[in-house]
N, C-alpha and C positions, 0 to 999 in steps of 0.2 A: 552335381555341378553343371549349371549351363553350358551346352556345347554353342560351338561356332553356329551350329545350326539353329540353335534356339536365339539366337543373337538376331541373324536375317531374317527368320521369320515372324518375333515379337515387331522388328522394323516393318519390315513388309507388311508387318497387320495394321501399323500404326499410320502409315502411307494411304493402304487403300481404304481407311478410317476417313483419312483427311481430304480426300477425294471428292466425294460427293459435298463437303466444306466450298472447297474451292470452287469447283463446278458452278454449287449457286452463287456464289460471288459472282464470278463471271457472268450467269446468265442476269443476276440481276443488275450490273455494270451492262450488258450491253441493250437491256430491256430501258435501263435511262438513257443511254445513246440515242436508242429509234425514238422513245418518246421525245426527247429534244426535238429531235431532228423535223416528227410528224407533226409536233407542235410548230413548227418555225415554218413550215410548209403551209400546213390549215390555217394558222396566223398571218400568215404576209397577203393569202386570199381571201380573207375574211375582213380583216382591220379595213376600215370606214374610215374616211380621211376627214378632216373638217371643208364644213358647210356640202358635205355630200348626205342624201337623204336617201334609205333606202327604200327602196322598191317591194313588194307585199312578197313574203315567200311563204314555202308551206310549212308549217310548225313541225320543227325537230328535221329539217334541212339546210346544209350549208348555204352560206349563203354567195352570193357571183362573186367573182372575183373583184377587184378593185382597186385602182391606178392610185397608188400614196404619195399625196402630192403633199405631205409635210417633207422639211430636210430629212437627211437618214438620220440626222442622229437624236432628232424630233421622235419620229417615229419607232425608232428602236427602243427608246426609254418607255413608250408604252407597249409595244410588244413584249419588252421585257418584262413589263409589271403582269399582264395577262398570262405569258408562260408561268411565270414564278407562282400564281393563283392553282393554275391545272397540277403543274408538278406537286404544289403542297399537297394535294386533292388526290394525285396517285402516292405519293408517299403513303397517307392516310388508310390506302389501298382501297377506295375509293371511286375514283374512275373510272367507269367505263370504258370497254377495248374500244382503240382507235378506231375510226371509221366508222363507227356504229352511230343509229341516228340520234341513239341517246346521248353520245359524246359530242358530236358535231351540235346539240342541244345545247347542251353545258357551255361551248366554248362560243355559241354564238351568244351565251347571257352572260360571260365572265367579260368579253368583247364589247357588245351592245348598253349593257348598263356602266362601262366605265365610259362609253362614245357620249352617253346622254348626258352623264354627270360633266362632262368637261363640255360640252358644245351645245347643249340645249338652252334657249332663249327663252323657254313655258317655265311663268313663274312659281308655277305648284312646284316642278321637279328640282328647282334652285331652292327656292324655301324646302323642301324637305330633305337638300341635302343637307343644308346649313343648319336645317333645326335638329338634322339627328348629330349631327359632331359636336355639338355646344349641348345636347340633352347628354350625351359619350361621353364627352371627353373635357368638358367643362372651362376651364382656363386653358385648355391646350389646342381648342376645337377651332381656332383661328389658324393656327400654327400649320396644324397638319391638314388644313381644307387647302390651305396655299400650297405645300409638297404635294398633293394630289394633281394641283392643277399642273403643276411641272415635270411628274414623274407617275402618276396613273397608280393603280392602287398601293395601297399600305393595308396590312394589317389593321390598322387604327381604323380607316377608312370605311375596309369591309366590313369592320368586326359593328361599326354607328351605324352604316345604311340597313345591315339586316337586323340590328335592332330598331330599330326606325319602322322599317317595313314590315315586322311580325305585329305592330299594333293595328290591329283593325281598322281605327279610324285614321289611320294616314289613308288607306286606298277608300273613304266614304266618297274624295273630292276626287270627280270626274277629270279635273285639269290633271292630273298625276299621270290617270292612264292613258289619257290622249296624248299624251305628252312622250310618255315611254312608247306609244303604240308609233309615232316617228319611226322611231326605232326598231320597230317589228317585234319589241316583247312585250311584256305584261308582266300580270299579277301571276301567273302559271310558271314564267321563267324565272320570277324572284325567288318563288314557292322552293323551287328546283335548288337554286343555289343557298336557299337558308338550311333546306336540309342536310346539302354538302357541309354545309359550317358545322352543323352541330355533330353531326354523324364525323367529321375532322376530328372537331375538338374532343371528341368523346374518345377517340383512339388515339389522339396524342397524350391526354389523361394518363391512359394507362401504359403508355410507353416513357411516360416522367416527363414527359414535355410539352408544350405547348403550341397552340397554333401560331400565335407573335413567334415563336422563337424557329419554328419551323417554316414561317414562311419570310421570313428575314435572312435564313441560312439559303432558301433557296432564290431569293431576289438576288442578293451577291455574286451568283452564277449566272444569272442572264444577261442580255445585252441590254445596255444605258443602266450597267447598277454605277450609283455613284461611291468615289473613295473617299475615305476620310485622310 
């Protein structure tokens, strides 16, 4: 017959079973804390305000800080869209450790190519956005060009620009990359972020979900998600 004793210690086993459970819960709750936080930080110095042009930096370095002269709550709606991008991308597990030049790479093309698509006047980079949403998304590519322009990326968005941009002959016309080169990226930083996509979607795959749905759950948490 079980004694008292066999009682506390089947519990005590089953406790410090549970332990290292919780533990990583915790650490991975407070490892989304810092990335919040590091993202909100690298983003508010980074984010490119309209009709500001930036200055040549060195490839896979932050870039200078800079005075956000849209309202806050202008600006927070696309901050919010860029964080929502990076956190899918660490979900994904993903991501490269904060501070690295490789990550400060990342977040100046997830930053820089939504600046272009919303404020560039070169008519390659407009026609190639418009031609990849309507080649994506067919009767909805009107819809969701205008939510981009008032809230910065979507799912829908990113998912038409980097199919758009894996075809070859979008980057034959020179007006494209002059045009992103405003911007201080290129064909190198799109390269970067199509492989984030697939290498994303490939692990949300196997975890039952999807990039749409994982990056939708994480725009609802940042700042300028809109309610229904």
């Amino acid at each position: 017959m079980p004694t008292r004793r066999d009682h506390w210690s089947d519990s005590q086993t089953s406790r410090n079973k549970a332990a290292p459970l919780e533990l990583r819960s915790h650490q991975t709750q407070d490892r989304g804390l810092r990335l919040h936080l590091a993202l909100a930080l690298l983003i508010s110095g980074l984010f490119l305000p309209t009709g500001v042009r930036s200055q040549p930096v060195e490839a896979g370095s932050a870039l200078p800080p800079q005075t956000i002269a849209q309202s806050g709550r202008t600006s927070s709606v696309y901050i919010g869209s860029v964080m929502a991008m990076l956190a899918t991308f660490e979900d994904a597990g993903i991501l490269p450790p904060e501070g690295t030049p490789q990550a400060n790479r990342i977040i100046k093309a997830v930053i820089q190519f939504q600046s272009a698509f919303l404020k560039s006047d070169q008519q390659a980079i407009r026609h190639f956005f418009t031609d990849a949403h309507r080649a994506k998304l067919g009767s909805r590519a009107e819809e969701v060009e205008t939510a981009f322009r008032l809230s910065g990326w979507s799912a829908d968005t990113f998912e038409a620009v980097i199919a758009a941009g894996q075809e070859n002959s979008a980057w034959n016309s020179n007006g494209l990359s002059e045009g992103f080169r405003e911007f201080n990226i290129g064909k190198q930083d799109f390269d970067i972020l199509a492989e984030l996509y697939l290498q994303s979607s490939s692990a949300f795959s196997t975890q039952g979900t999807t990039f749409q749905q994982v990056y939708a759950k994480r725009r609802r948490e940042m700042p300028g998600a809109t309610t229904e």
